[in-house]
C-alpha positions as CSV (number, residue, x, y, z in Angstrom):
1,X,-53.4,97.1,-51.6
2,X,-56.4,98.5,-52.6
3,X,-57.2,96.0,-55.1
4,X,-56.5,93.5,-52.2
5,X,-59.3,94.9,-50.2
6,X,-61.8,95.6,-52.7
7,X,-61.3,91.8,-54.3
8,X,-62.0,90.5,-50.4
9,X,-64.7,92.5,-49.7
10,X,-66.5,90.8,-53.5
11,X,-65.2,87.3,-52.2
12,X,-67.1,88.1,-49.0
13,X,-70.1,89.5,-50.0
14,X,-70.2,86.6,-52.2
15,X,-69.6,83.9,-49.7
16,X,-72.0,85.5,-47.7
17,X,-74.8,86.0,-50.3
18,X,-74.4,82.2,-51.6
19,X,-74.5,81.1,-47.4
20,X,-77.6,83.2,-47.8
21,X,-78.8,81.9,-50.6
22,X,-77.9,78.4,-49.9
23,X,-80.0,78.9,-46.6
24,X,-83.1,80.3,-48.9
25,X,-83.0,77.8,-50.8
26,X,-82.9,75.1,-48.2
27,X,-85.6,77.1,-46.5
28,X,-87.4,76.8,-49.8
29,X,-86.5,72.5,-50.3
30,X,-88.2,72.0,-46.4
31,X,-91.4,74.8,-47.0
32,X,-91.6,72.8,-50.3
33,X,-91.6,69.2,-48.5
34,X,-94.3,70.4,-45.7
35,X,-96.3,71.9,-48.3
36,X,-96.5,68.0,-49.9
37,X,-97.2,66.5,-47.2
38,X,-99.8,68.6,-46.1
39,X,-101.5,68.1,-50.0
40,X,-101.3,64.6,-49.0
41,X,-102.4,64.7,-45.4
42,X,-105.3,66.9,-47.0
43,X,-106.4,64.3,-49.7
44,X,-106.6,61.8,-47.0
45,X,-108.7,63.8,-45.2
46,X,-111.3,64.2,-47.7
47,X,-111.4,60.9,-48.4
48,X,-111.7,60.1,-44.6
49,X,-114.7,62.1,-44.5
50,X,-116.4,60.7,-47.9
51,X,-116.2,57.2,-46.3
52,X,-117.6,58.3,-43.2
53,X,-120.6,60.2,-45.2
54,X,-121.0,56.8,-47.2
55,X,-121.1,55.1,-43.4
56,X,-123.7,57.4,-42.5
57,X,-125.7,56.9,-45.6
58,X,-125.8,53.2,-44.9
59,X,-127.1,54.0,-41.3
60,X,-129.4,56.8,-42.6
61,X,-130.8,53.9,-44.8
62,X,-131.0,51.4,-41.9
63,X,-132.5,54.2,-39.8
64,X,-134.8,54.8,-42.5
65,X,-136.0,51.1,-42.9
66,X,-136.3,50.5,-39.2
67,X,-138.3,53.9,-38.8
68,X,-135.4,55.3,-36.3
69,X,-134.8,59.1,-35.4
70,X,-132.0,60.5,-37.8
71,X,-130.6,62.3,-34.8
72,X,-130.0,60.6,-32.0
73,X,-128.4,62.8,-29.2
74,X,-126.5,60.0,-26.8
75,X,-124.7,58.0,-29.6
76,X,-123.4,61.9,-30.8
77,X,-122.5,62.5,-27.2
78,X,-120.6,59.4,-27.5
79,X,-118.9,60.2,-30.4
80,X,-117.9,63.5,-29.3
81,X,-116.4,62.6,-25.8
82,X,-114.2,59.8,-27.5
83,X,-113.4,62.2,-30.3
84,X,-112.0,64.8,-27.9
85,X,-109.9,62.2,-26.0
86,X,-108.4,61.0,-29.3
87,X,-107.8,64.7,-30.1
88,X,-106.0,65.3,-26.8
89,X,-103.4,62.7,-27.3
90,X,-102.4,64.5,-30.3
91,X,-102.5,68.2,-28.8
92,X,-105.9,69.2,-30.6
93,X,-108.2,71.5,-28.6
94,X,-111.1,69.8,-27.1
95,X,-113.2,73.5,-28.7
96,X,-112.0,72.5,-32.1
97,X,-112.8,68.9,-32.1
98,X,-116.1,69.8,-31.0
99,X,-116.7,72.6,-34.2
100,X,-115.4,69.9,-36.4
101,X,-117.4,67.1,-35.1
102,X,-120.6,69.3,-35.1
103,X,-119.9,70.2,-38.7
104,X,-119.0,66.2,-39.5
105,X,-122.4,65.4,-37.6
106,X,-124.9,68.3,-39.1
107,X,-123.4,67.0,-42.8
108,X,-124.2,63.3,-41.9
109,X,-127.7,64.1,-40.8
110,X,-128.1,66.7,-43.7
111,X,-127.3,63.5,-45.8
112,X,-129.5,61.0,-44.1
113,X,-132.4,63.4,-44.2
114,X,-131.6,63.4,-47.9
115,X,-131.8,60.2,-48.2
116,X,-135.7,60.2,-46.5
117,X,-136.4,62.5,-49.2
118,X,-135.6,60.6,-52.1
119,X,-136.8,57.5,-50.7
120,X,-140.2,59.9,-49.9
121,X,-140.4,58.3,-46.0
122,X,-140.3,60.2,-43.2
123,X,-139.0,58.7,-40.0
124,X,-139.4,60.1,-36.4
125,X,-137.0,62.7,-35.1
C-alpha cells in the first residue's frame, strides 16, 4: 500500500510540475513573441523618425533658400493638436504625445539649424 501511495504522490508531483512547466514554457513561447514584435515595432519606429528628419532637412533647406524662420510656432501648434488627437484614438496620453513631439520637434530644428551652418547662412528666427 505504501508503495501505492508513494508511486501516486511521484505521478502527481510530476503531472503537476510538467502542467507547470508546460504553462512556463508557454509563458516563455508568448513573452518570446511580444518581445519580436516589439523589436519590429521598434525598428519601424526609428526609421519613421529618420524619414521624418530627412523631411525636415528638405524644409530646413527650403527654409534656408527662401530666408524663412526655422521655427515657426503655429505650423508646430498644428502639428501638436493633430498629433494628440491621433494619439487619443489609440489610448496615448495627450502629456506623452506632447514630450515626444517636443523632443521630435527640438531634433528637427537642431537639424535644420545644422544645416544653416554648413551651408554658412543664417536665416531669421
Amino acid at each position: 500500500m505504501r508503495k501505492i501511495i508513494t508511486i501516486t504522490g511521484i505521478c502527481i508531483i510530476g503531472f503537476v510540475t510538467g502542467k507547470a512547466q508546460s504553462h512556463l514554457v508557454s509563458t516563455q513561447d508568448t513573452m518570446a513573441t511580444y518581445r519580436k514584435r516589439i523589436d519590429e515595432l521598434d525598428k519601424e519606429i526609428i526609421h519613421l523618425l529618420g524619414d521624418r528628419m530627412q523631411a525636415a532637412r528638405i524644409i530646413g533647406a527650403y527654409k534656408m533658400k527662401h530666408n524663412l524662420a526655422v521655427v515657426q510656432p503655429d505650423r508646430f501648434k498644428k502639428v501638436l493638436q493633430q498629433a494628440i488627437a491621433e494619439g487619443e484614438k489609440v489610448g496615448l496620453p495627450a502629456d506623452f504625445i506632447k514630450r515626444l513631439y517636443e523632443d521630435v520637434h527640438a531634433e528637427s530644428v537642431r537639424q535644420e539649424k545644422e544645416l544653416e551652418q554648413k551651408d554658412g547662412v543664417q536665416t531669421a528666427y
